[in-house]
C-alpha positions in Angstrom: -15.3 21.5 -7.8 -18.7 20.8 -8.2 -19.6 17.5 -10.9 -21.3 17.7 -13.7 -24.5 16.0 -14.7 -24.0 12.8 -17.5 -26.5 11.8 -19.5 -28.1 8.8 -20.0 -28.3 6.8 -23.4 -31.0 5.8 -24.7 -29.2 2.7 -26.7 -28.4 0.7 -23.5 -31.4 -0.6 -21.6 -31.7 0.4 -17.9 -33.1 -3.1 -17.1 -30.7 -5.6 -18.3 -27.4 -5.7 -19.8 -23.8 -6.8 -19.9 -21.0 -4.9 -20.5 -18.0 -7.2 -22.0 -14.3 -6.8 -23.3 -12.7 -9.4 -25.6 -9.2 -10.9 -24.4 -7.1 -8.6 -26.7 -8.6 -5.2 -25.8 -7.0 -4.5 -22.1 -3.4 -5.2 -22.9 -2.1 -3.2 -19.9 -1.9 -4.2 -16.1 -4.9 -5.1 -13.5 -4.8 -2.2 -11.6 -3.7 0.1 -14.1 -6.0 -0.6 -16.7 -8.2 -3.3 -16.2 -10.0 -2.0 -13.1 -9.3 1.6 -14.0 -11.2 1.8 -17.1 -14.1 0.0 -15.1 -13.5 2.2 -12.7 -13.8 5.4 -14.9 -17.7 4.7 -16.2 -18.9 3.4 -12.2 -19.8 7.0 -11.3 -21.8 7.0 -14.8 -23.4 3.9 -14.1 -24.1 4.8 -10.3 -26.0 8.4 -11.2 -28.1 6.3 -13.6 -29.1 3.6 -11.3 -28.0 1.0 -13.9 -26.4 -2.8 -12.9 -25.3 -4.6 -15.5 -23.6 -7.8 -15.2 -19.8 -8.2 -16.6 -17.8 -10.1 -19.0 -14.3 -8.8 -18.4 -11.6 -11.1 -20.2 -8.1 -10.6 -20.4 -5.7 -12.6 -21.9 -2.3 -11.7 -19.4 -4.7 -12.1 -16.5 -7.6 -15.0 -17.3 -7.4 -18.6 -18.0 -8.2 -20.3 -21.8 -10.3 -20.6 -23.5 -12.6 -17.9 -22.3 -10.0 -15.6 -20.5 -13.0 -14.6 -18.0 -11.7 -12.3 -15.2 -14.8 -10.5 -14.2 -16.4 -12.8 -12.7 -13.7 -14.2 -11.3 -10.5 -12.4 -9.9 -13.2 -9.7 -9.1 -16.9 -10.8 -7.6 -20.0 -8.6 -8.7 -21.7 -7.0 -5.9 -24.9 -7.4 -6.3 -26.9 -10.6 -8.4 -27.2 -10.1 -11.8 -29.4 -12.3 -14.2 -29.1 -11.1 -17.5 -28.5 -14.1 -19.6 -30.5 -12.5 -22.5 -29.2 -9.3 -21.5 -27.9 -7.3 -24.7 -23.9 -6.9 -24.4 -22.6 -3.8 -24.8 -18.8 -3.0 -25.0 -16.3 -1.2 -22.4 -14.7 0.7 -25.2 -18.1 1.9 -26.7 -19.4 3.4 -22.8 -15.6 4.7 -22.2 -16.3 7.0 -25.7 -19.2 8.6 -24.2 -19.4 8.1 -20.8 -15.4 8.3 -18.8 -15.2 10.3 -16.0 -11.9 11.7 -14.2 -11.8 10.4 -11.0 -10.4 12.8 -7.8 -9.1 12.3 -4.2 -12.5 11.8 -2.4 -11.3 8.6 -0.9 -14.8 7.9 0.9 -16.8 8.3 -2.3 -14.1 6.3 -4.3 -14.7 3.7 -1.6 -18.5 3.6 -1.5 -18.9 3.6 -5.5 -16.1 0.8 -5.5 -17.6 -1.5 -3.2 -21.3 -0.8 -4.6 -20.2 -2.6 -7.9 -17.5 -5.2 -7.0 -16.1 -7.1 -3.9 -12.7 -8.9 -3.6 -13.3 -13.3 -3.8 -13.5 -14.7 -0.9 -10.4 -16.9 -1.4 -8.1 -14.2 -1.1 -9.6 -13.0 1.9 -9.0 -16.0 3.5 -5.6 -16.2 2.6 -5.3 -12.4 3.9 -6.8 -13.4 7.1 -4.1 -16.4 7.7 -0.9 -13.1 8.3 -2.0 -11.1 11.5 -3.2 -8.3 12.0 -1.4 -5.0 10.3 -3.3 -2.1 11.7 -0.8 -0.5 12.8 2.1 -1.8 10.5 3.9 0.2 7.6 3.3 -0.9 4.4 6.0 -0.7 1.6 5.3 -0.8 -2.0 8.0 -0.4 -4.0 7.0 -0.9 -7.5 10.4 -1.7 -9.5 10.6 -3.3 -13.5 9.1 -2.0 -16.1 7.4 1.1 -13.9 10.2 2.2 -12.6 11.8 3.0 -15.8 9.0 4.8 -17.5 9.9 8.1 -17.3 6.9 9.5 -19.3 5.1 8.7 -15.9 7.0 9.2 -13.2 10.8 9.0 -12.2 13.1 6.0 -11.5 13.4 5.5 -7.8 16.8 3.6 -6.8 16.0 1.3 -3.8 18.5 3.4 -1.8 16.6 6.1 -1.9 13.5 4.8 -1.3 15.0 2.3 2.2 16.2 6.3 3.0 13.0 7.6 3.2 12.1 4.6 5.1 14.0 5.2 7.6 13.3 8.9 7.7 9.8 7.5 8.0 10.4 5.6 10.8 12.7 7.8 13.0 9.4 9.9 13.9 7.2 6.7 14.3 8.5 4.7 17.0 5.7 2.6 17.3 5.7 0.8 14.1 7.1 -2.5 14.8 6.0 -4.1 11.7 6.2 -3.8 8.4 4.5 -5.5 4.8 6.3 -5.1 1.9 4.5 -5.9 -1.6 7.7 -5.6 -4.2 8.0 -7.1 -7.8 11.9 -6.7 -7.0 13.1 -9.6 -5.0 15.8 -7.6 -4.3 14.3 -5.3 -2.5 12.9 -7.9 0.0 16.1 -9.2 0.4 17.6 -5.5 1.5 14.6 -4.5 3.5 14.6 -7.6 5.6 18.3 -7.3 6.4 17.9 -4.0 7.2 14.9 -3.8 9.9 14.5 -7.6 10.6 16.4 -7.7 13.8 14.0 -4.8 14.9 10.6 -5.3 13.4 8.3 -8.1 12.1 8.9 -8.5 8.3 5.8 -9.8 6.5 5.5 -10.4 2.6 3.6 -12.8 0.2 6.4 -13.9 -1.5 7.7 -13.7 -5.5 5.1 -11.5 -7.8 5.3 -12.4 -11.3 5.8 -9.9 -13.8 2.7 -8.7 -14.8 3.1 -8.5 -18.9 4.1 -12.4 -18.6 1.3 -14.6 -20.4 1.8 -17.7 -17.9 -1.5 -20.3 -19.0 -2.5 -22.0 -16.1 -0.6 -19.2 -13.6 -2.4 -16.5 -15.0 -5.4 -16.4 -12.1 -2.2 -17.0 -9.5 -0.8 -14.1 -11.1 -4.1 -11.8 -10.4 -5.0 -13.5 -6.8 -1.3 -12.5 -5.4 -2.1 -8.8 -7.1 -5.0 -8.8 -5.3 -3.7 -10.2 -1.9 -1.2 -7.4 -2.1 -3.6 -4.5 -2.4 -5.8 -6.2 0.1 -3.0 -6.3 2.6 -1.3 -3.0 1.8 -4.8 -1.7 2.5 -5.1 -3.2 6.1 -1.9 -1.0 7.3 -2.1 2.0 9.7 0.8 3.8 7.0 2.1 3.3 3.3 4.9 4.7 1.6 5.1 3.8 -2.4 6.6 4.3 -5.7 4.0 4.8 -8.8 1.2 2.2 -9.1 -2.5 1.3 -9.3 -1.8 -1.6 -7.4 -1.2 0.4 -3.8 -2.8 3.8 -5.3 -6.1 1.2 -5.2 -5.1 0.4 -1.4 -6.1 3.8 -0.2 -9.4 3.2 -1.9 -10.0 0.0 0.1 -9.1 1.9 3.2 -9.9 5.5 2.6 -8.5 6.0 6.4 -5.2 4.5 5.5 -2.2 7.3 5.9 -0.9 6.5 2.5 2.4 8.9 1.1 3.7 8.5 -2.5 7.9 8.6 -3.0 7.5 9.9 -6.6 6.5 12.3 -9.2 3.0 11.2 -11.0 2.9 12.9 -14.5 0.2 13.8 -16.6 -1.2 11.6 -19.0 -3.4 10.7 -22.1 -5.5 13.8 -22.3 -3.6 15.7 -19.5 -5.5 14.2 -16.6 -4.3 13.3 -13.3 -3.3 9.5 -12.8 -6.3 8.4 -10.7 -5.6 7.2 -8.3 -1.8 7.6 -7.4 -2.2 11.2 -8.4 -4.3 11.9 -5.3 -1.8 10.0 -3.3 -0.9 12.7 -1.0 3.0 13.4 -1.6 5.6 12.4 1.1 7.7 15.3 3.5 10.6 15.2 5.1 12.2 17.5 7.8 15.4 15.9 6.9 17.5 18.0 4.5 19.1 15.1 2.4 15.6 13.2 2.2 13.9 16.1 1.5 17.0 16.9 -1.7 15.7 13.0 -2.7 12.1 14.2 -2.9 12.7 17.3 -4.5 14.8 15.2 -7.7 11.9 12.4 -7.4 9.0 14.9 -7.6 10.2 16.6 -10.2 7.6 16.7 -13.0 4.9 15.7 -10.8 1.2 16.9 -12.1 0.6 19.0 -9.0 3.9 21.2 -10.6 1.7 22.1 -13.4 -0.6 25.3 -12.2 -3.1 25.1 -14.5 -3.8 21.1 -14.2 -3.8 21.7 -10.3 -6.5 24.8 -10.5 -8.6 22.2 -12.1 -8.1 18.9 -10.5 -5.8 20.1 -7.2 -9.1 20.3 -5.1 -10.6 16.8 -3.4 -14.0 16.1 -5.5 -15.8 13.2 -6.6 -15.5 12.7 -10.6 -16.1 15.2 -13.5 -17.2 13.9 -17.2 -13.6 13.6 -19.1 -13.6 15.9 -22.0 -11.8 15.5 -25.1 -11.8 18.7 -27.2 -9.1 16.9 -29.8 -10.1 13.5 -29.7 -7.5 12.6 -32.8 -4.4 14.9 -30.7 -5.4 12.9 -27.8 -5.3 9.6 -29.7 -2.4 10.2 -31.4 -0.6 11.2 -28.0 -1.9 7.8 -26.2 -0.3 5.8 -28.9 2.9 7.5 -28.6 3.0 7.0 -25.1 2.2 3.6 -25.6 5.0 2.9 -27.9 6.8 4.2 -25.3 5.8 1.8 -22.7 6.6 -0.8 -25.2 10.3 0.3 -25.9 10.2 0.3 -22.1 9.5 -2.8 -21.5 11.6 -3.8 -24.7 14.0 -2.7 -23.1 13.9 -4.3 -19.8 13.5 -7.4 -21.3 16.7 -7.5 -23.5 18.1 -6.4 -19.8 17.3 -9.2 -18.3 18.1 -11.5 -21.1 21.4 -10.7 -21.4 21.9 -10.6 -17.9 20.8 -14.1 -17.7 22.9 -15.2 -19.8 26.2 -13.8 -18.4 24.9 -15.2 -15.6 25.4 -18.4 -17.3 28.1 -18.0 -18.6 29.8 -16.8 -15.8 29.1 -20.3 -13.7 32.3 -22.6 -13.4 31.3 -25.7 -15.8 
């Protein structure tokens, strides 16, 4: 699929500028929104030779009063000094300028690390766990994610330990594995499962991303960071839907990465870059191949005429929005749906906590 030319505007200065976001505007995840909508106007920048510096803020993710992420959680690549520099908004370049990103990994990877690179604090603390090169990584994305059915379909962690194992059986030389979970639960059953046979390695407790936590916000976005950064060092990855590990395989194009789980259409009925191009997992096994069939189901590669246009590897295309109003009214729904999603959970957990409670012998 050959890309498209984008044109340059002649508001925003070649020389010097910043692009910025307030705290409110990105009220979604890192991965999944933050770094994704940056993400989606790089190949824009990159064909018009244009470095701007960055004033990314976040309120779920930064700390007060400035709620400054980018720099920060992410390091520029390159020196900027544009203190003068008009700023010009994310939102106003995403109207004009975002691009649908495919599965060319190596081109993902190059146009990535031309504009950003990871602080060098996490680093070091992903330097102090060994080497994983030829370790399995297991992301098994649980909460909120797991339960949004508008993109992609709950995965029970019995099913997914299944495919493990199915996994495994052909691979005999794995003898390690990382897991990156916000389900402690899952931790807990992996490790008695393979522990006796196989290094278990993990970071430990994520917090839930939609939590505000003050002064444990930056935490909160160095141990998302440390995950991806791991996840990407493996020789193999199996995951559930999420930005988080669908961003591994752009770290490490080489990485052997398989998603568990149907990724749906979204917004204007684009692919979910990038856990879309997440290559979708096999099995030989009858019974985990029945699992993959229910979990797949709905998957944008099921659609014919979504996969004639994005179901062969390319670089980026501009995004175009015919029905800007049908596609704005469609991401608000599916917004609202999120929220009654995570509503939901919530109330979930609340209650269980308190029969929890009340349960304990006084």
């Amino acid at each position: 699929m050959n890309n498209r030319t984008i044109s340059k505007p002649r508001e925003i200065p070649s020389n010097a500028f910043t692009i910025y976001t307030e705290p409110g505007d990105l009220k979604e995840g890192l991965f999944g929104q933050v770094f994704l909508h940056i993400f989606e106007i790089l190949p824009w920048l990159a064909e018009n030779n244009l470095c701007p510096s960055w004033q990314i803020k976040s309120r779920k993710y930064g700390l007060p009063p400035t709620y400054l992420i980018i720099p920060g959680l992410l390091e520029a690549a390159h020196d900027s000094h544009c203190s003068e520099a008009r700023k010009v908004a994310l939102a106003d370049i995403r109207a004009k300028h975002v691009c649908n990103l495919g599965g060319d990994w190596h081109y993902a990877n190059h146009l990535w690390n031309s504009f950003f690179r990871l602080p060098q604090r996490v680093i070091d603390r992903a330097n102090t766990l060994g080497p994983l090169d030829s370790a399995l990584a297991l992301h098994y994305r649980g909460t909120d994610k797991n339960l949004d059915l508008t993109q992609t379909n709950s995965v029970s962690q019995q099913d997914f330990l299944t495919l493990v194992d199915d996994f495994l059986s052909s691979r005999p030389e794995i003898k390690a594995l990382f897991i990156a979970t916000d389900e402690d639960g899952f931790t807990h059953a992996a490790k008695a499962r393979y522990g006796r046979t196989m290094t278990i390695i993990d970071t430990g407790r994520a917090e839930f991303w939609s939590n505000v936590t003050g002064d444990a916000n930056v935490r909160k976005g160095d141990h998302a960071i440390l995950d991806c950064l791991l996840l990407s060092r493996c020789r193999y990855m199996l995951k559930c839907q999420s930005a988080l590990s669908g961003f591994a395989k752009i770290l490490n194009p080489e990485m052997l990465s398989y998603r568990v789980s149907a990724s749906k259409l979204f917004s204007c009925d684009v692919p979910y870059f990038p856990d879309a191009y997440i290559e979708r997992y096999t099995s030989n096994d009858s019974r985990c191949q029945k699992i993959l069939d229910r979990l797949f189901r709905g998957d944008w590669r099921n659609n014919a005429a979504s996969f004639e246009r994005f179901g062969s590897s390319f670089k980026h295309l501009p995004r175009d929005i015919p029905n800007r109003n049908g596609w704005q009214s469609k991401l608000r729904l599916n917004s609202l749906l999120r929220y009654l999603i995570r509503l939901r959970l919530r109330l979930a957990i609340l209650i269980q906590g308190k029969a929890a409670k009340c349960s304990r012998p006084k």
